[in-house]
ZAMARGU-4260 file (C-alpha; in steps of 0.2 Angstrom, whole numbers, plus 5000, padded with zeros to 4 digits):
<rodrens>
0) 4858/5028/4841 | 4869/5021/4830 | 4883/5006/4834 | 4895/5020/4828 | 4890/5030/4841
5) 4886/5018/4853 | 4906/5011/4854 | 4912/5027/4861 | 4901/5028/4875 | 4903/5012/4879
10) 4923/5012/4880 | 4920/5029/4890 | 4910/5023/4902 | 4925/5010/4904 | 4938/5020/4904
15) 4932/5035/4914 | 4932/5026/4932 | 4950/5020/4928 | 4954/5036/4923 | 4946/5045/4939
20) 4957/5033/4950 | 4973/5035/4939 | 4972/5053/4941 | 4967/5053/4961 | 4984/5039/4962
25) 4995/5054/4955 | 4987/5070/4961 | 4990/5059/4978 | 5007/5054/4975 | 5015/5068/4967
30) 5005/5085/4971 | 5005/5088/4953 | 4994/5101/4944 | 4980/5090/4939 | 4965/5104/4942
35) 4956/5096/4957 | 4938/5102/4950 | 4941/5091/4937 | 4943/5078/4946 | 4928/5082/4955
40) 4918/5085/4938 | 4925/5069/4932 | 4921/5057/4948 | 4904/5062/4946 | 4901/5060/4929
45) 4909/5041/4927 | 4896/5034/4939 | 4883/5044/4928 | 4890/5040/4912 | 4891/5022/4916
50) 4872/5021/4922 | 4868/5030/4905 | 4876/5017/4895 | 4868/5002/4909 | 4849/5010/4904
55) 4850/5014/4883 | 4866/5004/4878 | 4870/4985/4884 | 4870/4979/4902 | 4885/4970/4899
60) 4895/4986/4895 | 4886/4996/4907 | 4886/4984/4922 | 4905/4981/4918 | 4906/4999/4920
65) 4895/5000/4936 | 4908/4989/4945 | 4920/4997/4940 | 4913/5014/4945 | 4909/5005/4960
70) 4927/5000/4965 | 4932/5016/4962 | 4920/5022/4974 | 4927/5011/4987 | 4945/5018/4984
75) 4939/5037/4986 | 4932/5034/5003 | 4948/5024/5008 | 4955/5043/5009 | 4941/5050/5020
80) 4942/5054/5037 | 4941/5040/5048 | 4949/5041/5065 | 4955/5025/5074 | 4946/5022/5093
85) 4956/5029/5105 | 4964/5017/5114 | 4963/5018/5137 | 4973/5034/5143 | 4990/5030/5145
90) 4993/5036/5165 | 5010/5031/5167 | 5024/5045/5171 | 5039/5049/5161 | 5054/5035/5164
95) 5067/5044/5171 | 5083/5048/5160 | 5101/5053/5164 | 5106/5062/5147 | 5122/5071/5150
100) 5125/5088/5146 | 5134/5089/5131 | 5118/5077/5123 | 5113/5086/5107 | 5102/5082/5091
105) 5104/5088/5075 | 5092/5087/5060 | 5101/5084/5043 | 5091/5087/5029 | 5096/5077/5012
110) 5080/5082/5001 | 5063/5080/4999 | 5050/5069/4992 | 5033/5080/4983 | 5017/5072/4991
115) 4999/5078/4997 | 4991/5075/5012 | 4982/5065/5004 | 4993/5053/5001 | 4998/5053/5019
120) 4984/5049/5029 | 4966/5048/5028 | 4957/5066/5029 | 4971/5075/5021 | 4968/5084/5006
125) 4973/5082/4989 | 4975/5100/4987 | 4985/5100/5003 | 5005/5098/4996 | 5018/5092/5008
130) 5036/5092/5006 | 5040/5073/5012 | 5056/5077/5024 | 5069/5065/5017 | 5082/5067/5034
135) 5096/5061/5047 | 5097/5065/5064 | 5112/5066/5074 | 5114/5060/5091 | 5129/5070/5097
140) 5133/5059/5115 | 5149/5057/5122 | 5149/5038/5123 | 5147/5039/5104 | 5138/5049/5090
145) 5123/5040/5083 | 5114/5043/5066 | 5097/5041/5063 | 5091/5035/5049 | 5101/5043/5033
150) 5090/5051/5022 | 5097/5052/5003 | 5114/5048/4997 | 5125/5053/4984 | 5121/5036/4974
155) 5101/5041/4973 | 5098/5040/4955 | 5106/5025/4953 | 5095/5019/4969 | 5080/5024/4960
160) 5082/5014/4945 | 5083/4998/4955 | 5064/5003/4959 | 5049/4996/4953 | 5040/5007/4935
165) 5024/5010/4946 | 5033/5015/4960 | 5045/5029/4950 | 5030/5034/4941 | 5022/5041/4957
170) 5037/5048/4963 | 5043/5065/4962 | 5060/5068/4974 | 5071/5084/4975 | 5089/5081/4983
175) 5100/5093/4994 | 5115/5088/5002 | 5120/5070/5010 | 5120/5068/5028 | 5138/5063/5025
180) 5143/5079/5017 | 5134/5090/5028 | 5145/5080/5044 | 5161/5084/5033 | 5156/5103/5030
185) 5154/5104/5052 | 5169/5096/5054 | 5164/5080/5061 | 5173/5062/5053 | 5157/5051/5047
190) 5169/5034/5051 | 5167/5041/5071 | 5152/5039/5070 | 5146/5026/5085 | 5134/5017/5072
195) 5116/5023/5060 | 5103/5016/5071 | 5088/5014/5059 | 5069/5013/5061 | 5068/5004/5047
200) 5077/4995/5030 | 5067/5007/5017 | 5076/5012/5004 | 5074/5030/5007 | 5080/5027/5025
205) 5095/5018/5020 | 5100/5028/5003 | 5116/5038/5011 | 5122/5022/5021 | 5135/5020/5007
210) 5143/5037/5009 | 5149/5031/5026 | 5159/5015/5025 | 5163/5006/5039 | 5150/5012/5052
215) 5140/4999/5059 | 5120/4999/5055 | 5110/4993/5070 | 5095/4985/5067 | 5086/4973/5076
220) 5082/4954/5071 | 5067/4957/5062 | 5072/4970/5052 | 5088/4960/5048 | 5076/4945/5039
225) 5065/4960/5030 | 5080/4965/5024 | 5085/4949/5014 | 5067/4946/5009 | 5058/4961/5008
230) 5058/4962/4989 | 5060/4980/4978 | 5060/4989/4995 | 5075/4983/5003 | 5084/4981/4987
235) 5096/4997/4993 | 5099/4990/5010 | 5104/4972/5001 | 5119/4982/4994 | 5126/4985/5013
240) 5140/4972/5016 | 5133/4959/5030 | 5146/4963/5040 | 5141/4982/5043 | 5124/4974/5051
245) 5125/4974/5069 | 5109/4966/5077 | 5105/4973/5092 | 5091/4963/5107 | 5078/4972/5116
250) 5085/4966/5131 | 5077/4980/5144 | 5058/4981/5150 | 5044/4990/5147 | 5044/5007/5141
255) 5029/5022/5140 | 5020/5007/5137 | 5029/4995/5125 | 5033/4980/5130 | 5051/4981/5129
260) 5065/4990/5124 | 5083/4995/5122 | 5092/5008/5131 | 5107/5012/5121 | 5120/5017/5133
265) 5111/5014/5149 | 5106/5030/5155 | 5089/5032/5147 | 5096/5047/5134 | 5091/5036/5120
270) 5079/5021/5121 | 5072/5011/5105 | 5055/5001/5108 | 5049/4991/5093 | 5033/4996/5083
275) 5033/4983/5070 | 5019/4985/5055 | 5027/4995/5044 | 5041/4985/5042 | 5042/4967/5054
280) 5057/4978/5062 | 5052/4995/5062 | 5055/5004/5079 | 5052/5020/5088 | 5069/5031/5095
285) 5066/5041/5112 | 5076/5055/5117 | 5079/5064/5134 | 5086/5079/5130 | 5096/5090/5144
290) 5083/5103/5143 | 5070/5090/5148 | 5063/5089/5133 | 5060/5072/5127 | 5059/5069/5106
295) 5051/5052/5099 | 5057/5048/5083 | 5043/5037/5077 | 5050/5031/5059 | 5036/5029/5045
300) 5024/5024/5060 | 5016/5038/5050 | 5020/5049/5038 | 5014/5065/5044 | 5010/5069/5062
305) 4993/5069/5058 | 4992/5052/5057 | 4994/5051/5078 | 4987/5067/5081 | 4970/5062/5072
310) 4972/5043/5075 | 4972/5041/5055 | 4980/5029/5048 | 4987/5029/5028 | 4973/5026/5015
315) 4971/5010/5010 | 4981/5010/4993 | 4996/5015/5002 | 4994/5003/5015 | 4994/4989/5004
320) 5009/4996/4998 | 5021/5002/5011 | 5015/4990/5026 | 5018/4973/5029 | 5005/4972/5045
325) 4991/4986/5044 | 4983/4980/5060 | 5002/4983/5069 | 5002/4998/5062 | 4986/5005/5067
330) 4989/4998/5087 | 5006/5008/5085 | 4994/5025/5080 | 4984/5022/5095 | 4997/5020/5106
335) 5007/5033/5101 | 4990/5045/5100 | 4989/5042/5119 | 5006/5042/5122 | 5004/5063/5116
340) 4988/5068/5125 | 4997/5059/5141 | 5012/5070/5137 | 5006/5086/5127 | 5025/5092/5126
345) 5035/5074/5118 | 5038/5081/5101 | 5034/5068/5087 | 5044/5068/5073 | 5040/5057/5061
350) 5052/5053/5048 | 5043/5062/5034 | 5035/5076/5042 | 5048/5093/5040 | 5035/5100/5056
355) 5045/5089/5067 | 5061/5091/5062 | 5059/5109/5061 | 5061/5107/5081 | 5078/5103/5079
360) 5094/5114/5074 | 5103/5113/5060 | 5119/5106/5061 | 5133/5122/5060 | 5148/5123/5048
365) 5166/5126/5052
</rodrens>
């Protein structure tokens, strides 16, 4: 063959794994309309083209083009199915709670972020879309109303464009209404608000924290530190004023299992533990309803509830990506995963999953 003809091959045989993996990031990340079989056509005949090129055309281009097939191969199986051991039963009971009777939880919902399952956990399919729940929920309590997390704010665009290229490119949001318009619309005052407790700093978590000035954010320590020196992620929660920080200890004992924890107003209603892995301060919020029904609120823990129902953790790419300590996060799973078979009826909502949320009402207009 020709050195005319033999260039081409060549640089294919280069390009085609990065292309596979491009293509496998963004069919991830964004749900878009890539074909799927193509992919599959395409990841097949990389490693094949590549082994071509190694035999009739040059070991250097072929073998260059081996390891790179190679790598590729690696970062496919990260999203396979691979369940964590199951940690020890938990056989504890319930902690008692006191929640008064006029405690309710609202979900807010400010928009949506366009992934896969894929992209959430590993095992979940590329073909599999999911509508990443971008939400608040209220805390209706009458020693003081308590928002968690905010979901997207009015400012979002402008919040976006302090993120990274590689990160925007991946991607794809849709907003509804701020969490502080939708407390307007029901006729509730956002500035009497008790405080936003967060399970974490991320920017989508803290996007509508502008909207509603003046009310404290509780975080703990930790997550006080990642906020000054967590980089692009925390660059929206840089932009709240010091002073609306108010660091809260986890000055009560052990909880379902965790070591410590903080009982908000002291009659076991709302309890935060820490779960630290996503972020050094990320926690999980526990609510007793009056009904009896008790919610856990577990943050980015995981994305979907998969992730603790199947014991799997986020594929590697994203974990390198989104968490600061993947072996934290992965004891969190486990705990949590036990947590559920101990207690089938604790709904899990995690922050990003619409399944949980869906467990809550709607907060009513005027």
């Amino acid at each position: 063959m020709s050195a005319a003809r033999r260039w081409p091959l060549r640089v294919a045989a280069l390009v085609a794994p990065l292309v596979v993996a491009f293509a496998a990031i963004q069919i991830a990340s964004r749900g878009t309309a890539i074909p799927i079989r193509a992919l599959q056509l395409l990841a097949l005949g990389a490693p094949a083209l590549a082994g071509y090129v190694f035999a009739r055309h040059g070991r250097w281009f072929g073998g260059g083009a081996l390891v790179l097939n190679a790598a590729l191969g690696a970062l496919l199986l990260s999203f396979c199915a691979a369940p964590l051991p199951a940690e020890a039963p938990y056989l504890g009971d319930l902690p008692p709670a006191t929640p008064p009777p006029t405690l309710a939880v609202y979900q807010l919902p400010t928009g949506v972020n366009h992934r896969t399952a894929a992209f959430a956990y590993r095992g979940g399919g590329f073909g599999d879309r999911r509508d990443f729940a971008m939400a608040a929920a209220l805390i209706v309590h009458p020693r003081g109303d308590l928002l968690i997390d905010t979901g997207f704010g009015r400012d979002l665009p402008r919040q976006v464009a302090l993120m990274p290229w590689r990160f925007r490119i991946v991607t794809d949001y849709q907003t509804a209404t701020p969490a502080a318009d939708q407390l307007v619309a029901a006729g509730r005052d956002p500035a009497r608000l008790a405080g936003i407790l967060l399970t974490h700093a991320h920017w989508d978590h803290v996007s509508g924290v502008a909207d509603l000035p003046g009310v404290p954010v509780l975080v703990p320590a930790a997550e006080r530190a990642f906020i000054d020196g967590g980089g692009w992620i925390t660059a929206v929660a840089r932009t709240i004023p010091p002073a609306r920080l108010a660091i809260y200890d986890f000055d009560g004992g052990p909880y379902l299992g965790f070591p410590r924890s903080h009982d908000v107003y002291g009659d076991g209603a709302i309890v935060v533990v820490p779960a630290p892995g996503h972020t050094p301060g990320s926690v999980i919020v526990f609510v007793a309803l009056p009904d009896g029904r008790r919610l856990a609120f577990v943050g980015d823990l995981v994305w979907q509830r998969e992730g603790i129902t199947a014991r799997a953790e986020r594929p590697w790419l994203m974990r390198r990506q989104a968490d600061v300590d993947a072996a934290a996060v992965r004891a969190g799973i486990r705990h949590m995963a036990a947590l559920a078979a101990r207690f089938p009826a604790l709904v899990l909502i995690p922050a990003h999953d619409q399944r949980g949320f869906a467990a809550l009402p709607r907060l009513p207009d005027r």
